[in-house]
LUMRO-882457 format. One record per residue (C-alpha): residue number from 1; residue in one letter; x, y, z. Coordinates in pm, 1 decimal. Example, Ala and Ser with C-alpha at 12.3 -4.5 7.8 and 13.67 -1.06 7.14 Angstrom:
REM LUMRO-882457
(pt 1 "A" (1230.0 -450.0 780.0))
(pt 2 "S" (1367.0 -106.0 714.0))
END
This chain:
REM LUMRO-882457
(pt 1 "X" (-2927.5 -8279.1 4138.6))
(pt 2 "X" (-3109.0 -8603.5 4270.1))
(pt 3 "X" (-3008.0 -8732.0 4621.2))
(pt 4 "X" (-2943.4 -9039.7 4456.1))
(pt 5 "X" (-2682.4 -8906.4 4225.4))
(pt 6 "X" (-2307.3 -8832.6 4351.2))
(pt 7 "X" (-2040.7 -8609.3 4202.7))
(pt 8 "X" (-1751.3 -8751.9 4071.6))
(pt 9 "X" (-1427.6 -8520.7 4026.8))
(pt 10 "X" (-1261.3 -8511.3 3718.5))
(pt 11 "X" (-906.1 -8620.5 3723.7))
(pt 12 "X" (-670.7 -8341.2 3693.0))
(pt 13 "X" (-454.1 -8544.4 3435.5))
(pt 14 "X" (-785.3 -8574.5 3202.6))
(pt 15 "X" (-917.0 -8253.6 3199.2))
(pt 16 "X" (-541.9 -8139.8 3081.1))
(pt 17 "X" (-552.5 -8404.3 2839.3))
(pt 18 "X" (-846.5 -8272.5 2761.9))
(pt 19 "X" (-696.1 -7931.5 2718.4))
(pt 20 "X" (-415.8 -8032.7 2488.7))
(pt 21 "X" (-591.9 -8248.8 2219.9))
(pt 22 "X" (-849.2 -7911.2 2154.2))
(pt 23 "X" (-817.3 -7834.9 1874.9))
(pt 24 "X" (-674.7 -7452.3 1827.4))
(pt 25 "X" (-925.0 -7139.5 1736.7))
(pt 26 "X" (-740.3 -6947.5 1475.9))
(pt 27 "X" (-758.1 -6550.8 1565.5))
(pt 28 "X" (-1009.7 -6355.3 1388.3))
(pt 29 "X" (-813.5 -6174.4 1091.2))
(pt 30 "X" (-728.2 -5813.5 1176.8))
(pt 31 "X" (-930.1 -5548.8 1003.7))
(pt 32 "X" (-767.5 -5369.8 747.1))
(pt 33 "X" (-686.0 -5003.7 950.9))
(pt 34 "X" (-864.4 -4733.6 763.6))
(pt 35 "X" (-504.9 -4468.6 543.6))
(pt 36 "X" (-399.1 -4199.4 790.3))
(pt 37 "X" (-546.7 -3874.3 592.9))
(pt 38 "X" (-242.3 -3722.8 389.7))
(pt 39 "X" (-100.7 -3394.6 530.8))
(pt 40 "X" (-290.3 -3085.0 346.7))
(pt 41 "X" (-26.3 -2961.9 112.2))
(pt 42 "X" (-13.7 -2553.9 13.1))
(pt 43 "X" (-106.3 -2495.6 -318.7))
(pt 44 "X" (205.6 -2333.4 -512.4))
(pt 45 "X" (195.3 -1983.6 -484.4))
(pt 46 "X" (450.7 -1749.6 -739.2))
(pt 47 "X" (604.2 -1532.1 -582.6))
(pt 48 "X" (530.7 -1156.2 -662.1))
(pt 49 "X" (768.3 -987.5 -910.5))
(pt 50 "X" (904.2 -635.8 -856.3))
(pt 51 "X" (938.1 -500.6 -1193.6))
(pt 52 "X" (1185.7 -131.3 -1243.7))
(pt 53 "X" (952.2 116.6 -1387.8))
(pt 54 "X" (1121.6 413.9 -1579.2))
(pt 55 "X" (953.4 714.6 -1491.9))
(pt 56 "X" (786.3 904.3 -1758.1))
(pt 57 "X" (682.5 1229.6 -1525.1))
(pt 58 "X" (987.9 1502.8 -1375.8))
(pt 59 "X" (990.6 1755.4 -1137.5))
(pt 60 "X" (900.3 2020.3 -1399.3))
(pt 61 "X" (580.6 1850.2 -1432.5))
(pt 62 "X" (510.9 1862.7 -1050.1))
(pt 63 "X" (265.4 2160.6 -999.1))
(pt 64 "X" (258.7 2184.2 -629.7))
(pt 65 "X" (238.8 2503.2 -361.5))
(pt 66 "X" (574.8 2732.3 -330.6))
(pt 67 "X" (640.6 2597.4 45.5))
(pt 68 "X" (577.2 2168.6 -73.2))
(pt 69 "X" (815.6 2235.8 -325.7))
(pt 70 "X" (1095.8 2363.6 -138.4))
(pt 71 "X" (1024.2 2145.7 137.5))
(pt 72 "X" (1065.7 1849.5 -147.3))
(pt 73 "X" (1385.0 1999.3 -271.5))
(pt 74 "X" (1561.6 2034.5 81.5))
(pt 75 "X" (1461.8 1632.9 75.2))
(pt 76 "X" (1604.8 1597.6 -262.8))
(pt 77 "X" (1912.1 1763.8 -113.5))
(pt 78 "X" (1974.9 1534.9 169.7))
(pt 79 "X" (1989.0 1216.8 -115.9))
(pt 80 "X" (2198.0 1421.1 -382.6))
(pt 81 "X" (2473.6 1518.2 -113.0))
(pt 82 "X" (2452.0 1227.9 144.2))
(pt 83 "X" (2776.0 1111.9 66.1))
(pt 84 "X" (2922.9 1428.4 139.1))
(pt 85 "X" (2692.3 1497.2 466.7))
(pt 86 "X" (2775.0 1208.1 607.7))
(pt 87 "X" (3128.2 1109.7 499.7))
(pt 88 "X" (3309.5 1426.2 440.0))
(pt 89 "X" (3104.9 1696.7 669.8))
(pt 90 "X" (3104.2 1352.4 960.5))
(pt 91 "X" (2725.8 1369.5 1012.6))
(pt 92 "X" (2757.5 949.2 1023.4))
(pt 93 "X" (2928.4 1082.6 1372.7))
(pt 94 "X" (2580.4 1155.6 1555.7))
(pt 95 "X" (2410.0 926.5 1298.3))
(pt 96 "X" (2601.2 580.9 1251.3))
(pt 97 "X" (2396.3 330.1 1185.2))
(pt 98 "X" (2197.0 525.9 875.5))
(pt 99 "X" (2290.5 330.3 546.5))
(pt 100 "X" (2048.4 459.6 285.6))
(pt 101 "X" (1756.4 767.6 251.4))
(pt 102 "X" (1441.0 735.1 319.4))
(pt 103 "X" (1151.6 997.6 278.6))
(pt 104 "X" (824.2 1004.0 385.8))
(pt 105 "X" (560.9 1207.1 162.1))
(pt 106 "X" (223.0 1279.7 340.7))
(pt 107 "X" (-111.7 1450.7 329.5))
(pt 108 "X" (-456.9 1429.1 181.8))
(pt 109 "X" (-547.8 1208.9 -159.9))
(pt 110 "X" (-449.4 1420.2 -495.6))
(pt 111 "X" (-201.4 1617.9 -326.5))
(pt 112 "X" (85.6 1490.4 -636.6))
(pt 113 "X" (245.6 1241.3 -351.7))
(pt 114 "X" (262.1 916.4 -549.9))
(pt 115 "X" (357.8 1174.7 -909.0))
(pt 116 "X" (627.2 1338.9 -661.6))
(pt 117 "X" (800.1 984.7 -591.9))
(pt 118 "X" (851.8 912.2 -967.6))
(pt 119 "X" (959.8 1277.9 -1039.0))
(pt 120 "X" (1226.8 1219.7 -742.9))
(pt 121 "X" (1336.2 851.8 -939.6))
(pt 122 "X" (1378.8 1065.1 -1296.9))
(pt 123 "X" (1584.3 1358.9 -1103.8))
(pt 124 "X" (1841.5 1084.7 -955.7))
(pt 125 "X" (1834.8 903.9 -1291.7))
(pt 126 "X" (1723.6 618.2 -1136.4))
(pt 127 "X" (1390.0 369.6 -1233.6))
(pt 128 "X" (1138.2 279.4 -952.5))
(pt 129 "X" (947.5 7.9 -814.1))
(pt 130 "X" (646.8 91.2 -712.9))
(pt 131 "X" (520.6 -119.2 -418.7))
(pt 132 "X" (157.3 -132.9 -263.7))
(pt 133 "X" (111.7 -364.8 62.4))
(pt 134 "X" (-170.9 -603.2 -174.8))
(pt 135 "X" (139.1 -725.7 -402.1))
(pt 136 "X" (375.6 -807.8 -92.1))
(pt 137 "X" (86.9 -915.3 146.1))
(pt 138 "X" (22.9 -1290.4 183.6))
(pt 139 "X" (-244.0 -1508.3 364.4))
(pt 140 "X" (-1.7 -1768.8 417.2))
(pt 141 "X" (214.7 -1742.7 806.7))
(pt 142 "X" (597.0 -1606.7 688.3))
(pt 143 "X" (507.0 -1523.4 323.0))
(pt 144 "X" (511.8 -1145.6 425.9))
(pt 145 "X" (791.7 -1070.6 543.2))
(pt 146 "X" (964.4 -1279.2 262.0))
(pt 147 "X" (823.9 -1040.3 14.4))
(pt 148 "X" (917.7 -760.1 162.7))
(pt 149 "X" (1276.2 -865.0 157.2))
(pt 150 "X" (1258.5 -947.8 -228.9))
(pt 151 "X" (1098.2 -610.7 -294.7))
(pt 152 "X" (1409.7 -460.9 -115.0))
(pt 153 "X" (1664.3 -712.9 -285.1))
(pt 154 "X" (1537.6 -627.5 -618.7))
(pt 155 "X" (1563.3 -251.2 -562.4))
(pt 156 "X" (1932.6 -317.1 -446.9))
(pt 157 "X" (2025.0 -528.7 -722.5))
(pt 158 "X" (1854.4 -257.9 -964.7))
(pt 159 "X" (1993.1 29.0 -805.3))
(pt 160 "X" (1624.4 186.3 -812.7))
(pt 161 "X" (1440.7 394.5 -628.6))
(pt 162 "X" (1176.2 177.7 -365.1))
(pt 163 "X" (770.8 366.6 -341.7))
(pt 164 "X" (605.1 219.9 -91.3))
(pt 165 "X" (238.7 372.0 -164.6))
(pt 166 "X" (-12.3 343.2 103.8))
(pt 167 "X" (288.7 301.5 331.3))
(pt 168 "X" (28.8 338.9 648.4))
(pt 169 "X" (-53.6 -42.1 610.9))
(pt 170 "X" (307.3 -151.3 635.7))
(pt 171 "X" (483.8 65.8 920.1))
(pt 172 "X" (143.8 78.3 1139.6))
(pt 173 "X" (249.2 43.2 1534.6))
(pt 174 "X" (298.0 -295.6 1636.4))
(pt 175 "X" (88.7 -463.3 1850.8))
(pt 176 "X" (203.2 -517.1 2211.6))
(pt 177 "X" (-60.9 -741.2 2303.6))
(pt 178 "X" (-33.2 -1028.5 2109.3))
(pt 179 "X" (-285.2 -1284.3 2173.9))
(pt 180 "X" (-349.2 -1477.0 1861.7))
(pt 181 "X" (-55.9 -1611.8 1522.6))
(pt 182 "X" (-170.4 -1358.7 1332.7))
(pt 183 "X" (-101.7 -1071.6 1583.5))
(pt 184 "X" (260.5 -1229.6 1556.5))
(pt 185 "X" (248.8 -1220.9 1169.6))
(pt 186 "X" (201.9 -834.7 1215.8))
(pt 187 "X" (455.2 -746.5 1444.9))
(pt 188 "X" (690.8 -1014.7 1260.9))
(pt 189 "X" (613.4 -826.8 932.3))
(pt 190 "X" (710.9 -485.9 1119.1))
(pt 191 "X" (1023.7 -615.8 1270.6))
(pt 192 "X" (1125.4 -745.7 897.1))
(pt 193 "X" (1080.6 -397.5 764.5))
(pt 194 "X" (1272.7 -232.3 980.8))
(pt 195 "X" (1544.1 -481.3 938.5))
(pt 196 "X" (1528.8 -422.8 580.5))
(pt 197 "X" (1534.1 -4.4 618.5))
(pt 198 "X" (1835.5 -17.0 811.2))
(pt 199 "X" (1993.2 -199.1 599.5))
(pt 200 "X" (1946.3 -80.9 281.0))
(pt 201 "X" (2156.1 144.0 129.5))
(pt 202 "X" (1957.9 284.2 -133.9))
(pt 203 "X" (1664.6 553.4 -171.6))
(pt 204 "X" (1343.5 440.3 -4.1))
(pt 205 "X" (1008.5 640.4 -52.3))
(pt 206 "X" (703.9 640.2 111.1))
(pt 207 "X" (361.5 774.4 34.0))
(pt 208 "X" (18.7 790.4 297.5))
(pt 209 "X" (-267.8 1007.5 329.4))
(pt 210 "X" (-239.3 860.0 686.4))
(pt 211 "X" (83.9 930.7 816.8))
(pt 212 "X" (-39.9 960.5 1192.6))
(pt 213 "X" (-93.1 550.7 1222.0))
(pt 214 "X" (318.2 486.4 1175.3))
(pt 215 "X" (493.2 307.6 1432.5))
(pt 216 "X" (736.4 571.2 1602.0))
(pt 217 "X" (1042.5 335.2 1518.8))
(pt 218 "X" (974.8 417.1 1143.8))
(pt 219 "X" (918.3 766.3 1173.6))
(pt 220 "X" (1276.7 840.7 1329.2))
(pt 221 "X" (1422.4 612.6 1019.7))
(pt 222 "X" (1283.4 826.3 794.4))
(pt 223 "X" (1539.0 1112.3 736.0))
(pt 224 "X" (1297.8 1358.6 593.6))
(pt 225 "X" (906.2 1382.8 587.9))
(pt 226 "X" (748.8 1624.1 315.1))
(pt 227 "X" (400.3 1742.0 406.7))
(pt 228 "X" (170.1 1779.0 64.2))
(pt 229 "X" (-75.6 2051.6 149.4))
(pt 230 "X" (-390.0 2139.6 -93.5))
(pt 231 "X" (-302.5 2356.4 -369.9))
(pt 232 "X" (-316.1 2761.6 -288.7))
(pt 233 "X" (-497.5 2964.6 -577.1))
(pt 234 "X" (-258.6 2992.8 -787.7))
(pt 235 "X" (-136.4 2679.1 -782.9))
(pt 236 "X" (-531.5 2592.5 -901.0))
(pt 237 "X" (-479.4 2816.2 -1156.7))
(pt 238 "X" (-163.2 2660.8 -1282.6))
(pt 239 "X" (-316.3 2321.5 -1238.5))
(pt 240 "X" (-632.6 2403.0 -1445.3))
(pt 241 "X" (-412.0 2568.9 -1719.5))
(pt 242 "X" (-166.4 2266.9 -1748.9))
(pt 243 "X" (-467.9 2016.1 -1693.2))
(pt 244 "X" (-617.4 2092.9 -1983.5))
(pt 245 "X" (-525.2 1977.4 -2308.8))
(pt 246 "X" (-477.0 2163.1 -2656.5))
(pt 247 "X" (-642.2 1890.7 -2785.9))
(pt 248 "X" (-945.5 1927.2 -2568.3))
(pt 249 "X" (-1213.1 2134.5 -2768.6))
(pt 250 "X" (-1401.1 2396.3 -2499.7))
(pt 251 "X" (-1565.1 2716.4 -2484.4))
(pt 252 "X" (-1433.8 3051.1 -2501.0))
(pt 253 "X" (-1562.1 3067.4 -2146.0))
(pt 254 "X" (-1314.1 2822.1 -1997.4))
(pt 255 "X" (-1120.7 3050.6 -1741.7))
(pt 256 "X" (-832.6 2916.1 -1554.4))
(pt 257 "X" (-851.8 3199.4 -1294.4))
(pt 258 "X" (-1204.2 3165.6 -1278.7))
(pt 259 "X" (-1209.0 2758.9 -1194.2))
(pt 260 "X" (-923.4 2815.8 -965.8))
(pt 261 "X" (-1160.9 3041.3 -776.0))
(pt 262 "X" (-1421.7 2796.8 -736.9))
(pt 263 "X" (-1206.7 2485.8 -647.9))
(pt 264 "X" (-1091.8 2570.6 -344.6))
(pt 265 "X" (-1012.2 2341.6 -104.2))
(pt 266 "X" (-965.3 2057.4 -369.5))
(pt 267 "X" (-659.2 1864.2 -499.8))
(pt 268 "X" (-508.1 1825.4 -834.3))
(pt 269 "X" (-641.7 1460.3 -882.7))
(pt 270 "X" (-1021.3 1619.2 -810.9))
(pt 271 "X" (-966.8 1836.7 -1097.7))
(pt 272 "X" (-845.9 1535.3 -1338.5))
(pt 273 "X" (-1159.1 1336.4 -1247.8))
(pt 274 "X" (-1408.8 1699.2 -1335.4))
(pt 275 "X" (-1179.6 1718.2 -1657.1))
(pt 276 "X" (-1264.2 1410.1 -1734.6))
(pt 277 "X" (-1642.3 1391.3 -1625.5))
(pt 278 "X" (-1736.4 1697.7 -1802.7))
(pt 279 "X" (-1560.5 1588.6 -2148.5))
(pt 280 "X" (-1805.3 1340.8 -2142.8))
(pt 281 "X" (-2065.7 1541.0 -2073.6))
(pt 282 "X" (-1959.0 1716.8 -2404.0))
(pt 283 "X" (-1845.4 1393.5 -2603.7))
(pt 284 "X" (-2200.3 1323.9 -2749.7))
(pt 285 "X" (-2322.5 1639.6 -2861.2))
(pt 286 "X" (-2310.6 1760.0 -3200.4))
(pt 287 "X" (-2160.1 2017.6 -3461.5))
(pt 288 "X" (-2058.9 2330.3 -3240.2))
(pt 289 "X" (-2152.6 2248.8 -2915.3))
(pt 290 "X" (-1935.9 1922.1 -2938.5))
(pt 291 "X" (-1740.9 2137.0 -2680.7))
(pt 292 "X" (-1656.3 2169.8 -2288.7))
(pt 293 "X" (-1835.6 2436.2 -2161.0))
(pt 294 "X" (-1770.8 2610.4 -1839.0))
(pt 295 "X" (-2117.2 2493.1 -1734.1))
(pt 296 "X" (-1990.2 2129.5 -1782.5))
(pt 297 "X" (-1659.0 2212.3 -1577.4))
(pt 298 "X" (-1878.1 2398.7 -1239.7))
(pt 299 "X" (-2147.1 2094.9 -1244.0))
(pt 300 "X" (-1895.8 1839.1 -1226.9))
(pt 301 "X" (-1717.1 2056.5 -937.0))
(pt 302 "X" (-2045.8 2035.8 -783.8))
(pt 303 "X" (-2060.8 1631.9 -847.0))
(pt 304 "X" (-1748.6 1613.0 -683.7))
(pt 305 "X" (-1785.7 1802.3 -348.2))
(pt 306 "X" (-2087.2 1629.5 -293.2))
(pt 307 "X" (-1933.0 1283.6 -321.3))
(pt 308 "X" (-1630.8 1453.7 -77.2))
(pt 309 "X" (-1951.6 1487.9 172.5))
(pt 310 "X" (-2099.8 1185.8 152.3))
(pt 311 "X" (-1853.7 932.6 46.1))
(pt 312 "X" (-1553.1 834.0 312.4))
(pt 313 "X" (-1398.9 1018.6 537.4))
(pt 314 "X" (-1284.1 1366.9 415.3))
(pt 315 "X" (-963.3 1468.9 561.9))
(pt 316 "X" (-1007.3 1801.9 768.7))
(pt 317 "X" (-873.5 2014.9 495.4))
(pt 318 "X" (-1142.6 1906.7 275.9))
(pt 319 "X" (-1462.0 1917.1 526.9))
(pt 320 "X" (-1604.7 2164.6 262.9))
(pt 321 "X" (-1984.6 2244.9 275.5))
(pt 322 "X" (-2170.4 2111.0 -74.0))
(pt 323 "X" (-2281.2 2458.4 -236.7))
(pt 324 "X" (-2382.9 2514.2 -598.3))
(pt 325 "X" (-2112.8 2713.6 -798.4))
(pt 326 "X" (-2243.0 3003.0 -980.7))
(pt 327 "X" (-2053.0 3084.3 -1327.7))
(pt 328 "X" (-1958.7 3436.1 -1263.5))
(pt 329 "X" (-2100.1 3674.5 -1525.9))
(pt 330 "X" (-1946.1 3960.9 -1646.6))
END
């Protein structure tokens, strides 16, 4: 600024003046705020349905060893005459808190467990529902154990018999290290089942080729547990002789005895899938030899013991080395 100029301060009462006869800035309009995202909503899921089965298959058609069979029968005892047992002879005394039966049937694939189960339902004169953990298992946190009790209420309200197959992937030990939700979805799902065994009041059956993985609280609910062992020889032979049908055109060499002898060491349900294979084998032939020949029968045993060494996990019963079977000639 020039020497020659001087400042002059503005009068307080102008510059307020001044102040007041501004006019006003109107505030910028707020922008619009952008819809808070809508919470994700579950898609509607049915839930399952737990249909009574009657059961078509009995006891008489159970072809199993001498010592599986009574075993199953001292089981089928312990439903039949619970009421007395417990009531009359006082064995709720030393066992209290057991409302209902239930039985555990175990051992390797084939054995007749699952068969054994319906055969128990038709002796009681009772239908089934036959469970496996994919129908009752859910994705969704809670949706589980809710299944499990429906499964269980619809038994009850049927009066029929509850099969659990595959029972290994329900009453595995819980976890005591639980780290993550769904670790708490598994023992949760645990805790609900044994809820629901104690306190139903029905017959409960299970069925595993992998009885070793249940929790220890299940196995001292269960009040009996039938071991299914591989048939003897003579049960093969009764097997191969019932398996069989009239219908099925085969050679005059088609020997029970003599198939028995060279299954060893497999189960009834191996012997439906040779039946099976080596009708087909036989299917598209023509005139006379539009037959099953014992030749069919002893490849397809072959077929299947290799498959036993190469495919899964044999159980230690069946850790069989693969050898060709020789038709015996006379």
């Amino acid at each position: 600024m020039p020497n020659s100029w001087s400042y002059i301060p503005e009068a307080p009462a102008a510059a307020e003046q001044a102040r007041r006869t501004m006019p006003a800035v109107p505030p910028a309009p707020a922008l619009p705020s952008a819809p808070s995202p809508a919470p994700a909503q579950r898609p509607p899921v049915a839930a399952p349905e737990f249909p009574v089965r009657r059961p078509v298959r009995t006891l008489a058609d159970l072809i199993v060893p001498g010592p599986v069979g009574e075993r199953l029968r001292n089981a089928l005892r312990q439903v039949q005459y619970h009421d007395v047992l417990f009531q009359q002879w006082n064995l709720r005394r030393i066992d209290p808190h057991r409302a209902g039966v239930a039985l555990n049937l175990y051992g390797p694939p084939g054995t007749g467990k699952t068969m054994a189960a319906e055969a128990l339902a038709a002796h009681l004169g009772k239908g089934f529902i036959d469970v496996n953990y994919a129908e009752i298992e859910s994705r969704y946190v809670g949706d589980t154990p809710k299944n499990i009790v429906r499964c269980f209420e619809a038994a009850e309200k049927a009066g029929a018999v509850l099969v659990f197959n595959e029972a290994d992937s329900i009453l595995g030990s819980r976890l005591s290290s639980v780290t993550q939700s769904a670790d708490h979805s598994v023992n949760l799902t645990r805790s609900v089942m044994l809820n629901q065994l104690d306190a139903f009041t029905g017959v409960v059956v299970f069925t595993t080729n992998f009885a070793a993985n249940y929790d220890s609280a299940f196995v001292r609910r269960i009040l009996a547990h039938v071991h299914f062992d591989l048939p003897d020889r003579e049960t093969l032979a009764r097997l191969w002789a019932t398996l069989l049908p009239d219908e099925l055109p085969r050679a005059d060499d088609v020997d029970a005895d003599v198939l028995a002898a060279a299954s060893t060491g497999l189960a009834g349900g191996d012997l439906v899938n040779v039946i099976v294979a080596a009708a087909a084998r036989a299917v598209e032939r023509t005139g006379a030899s539009r037959r099953v020949t014992a030749d069919d029968l002893f490849a397809e045993l072959v077929t299947v013991r290799a498959a036993q060494a190469a495919v899964g996990r044999p159980s230690a019963r069946q850790e069989l080395l693969v050898e060709q079977v020789e038709v015996p000639t006379d």
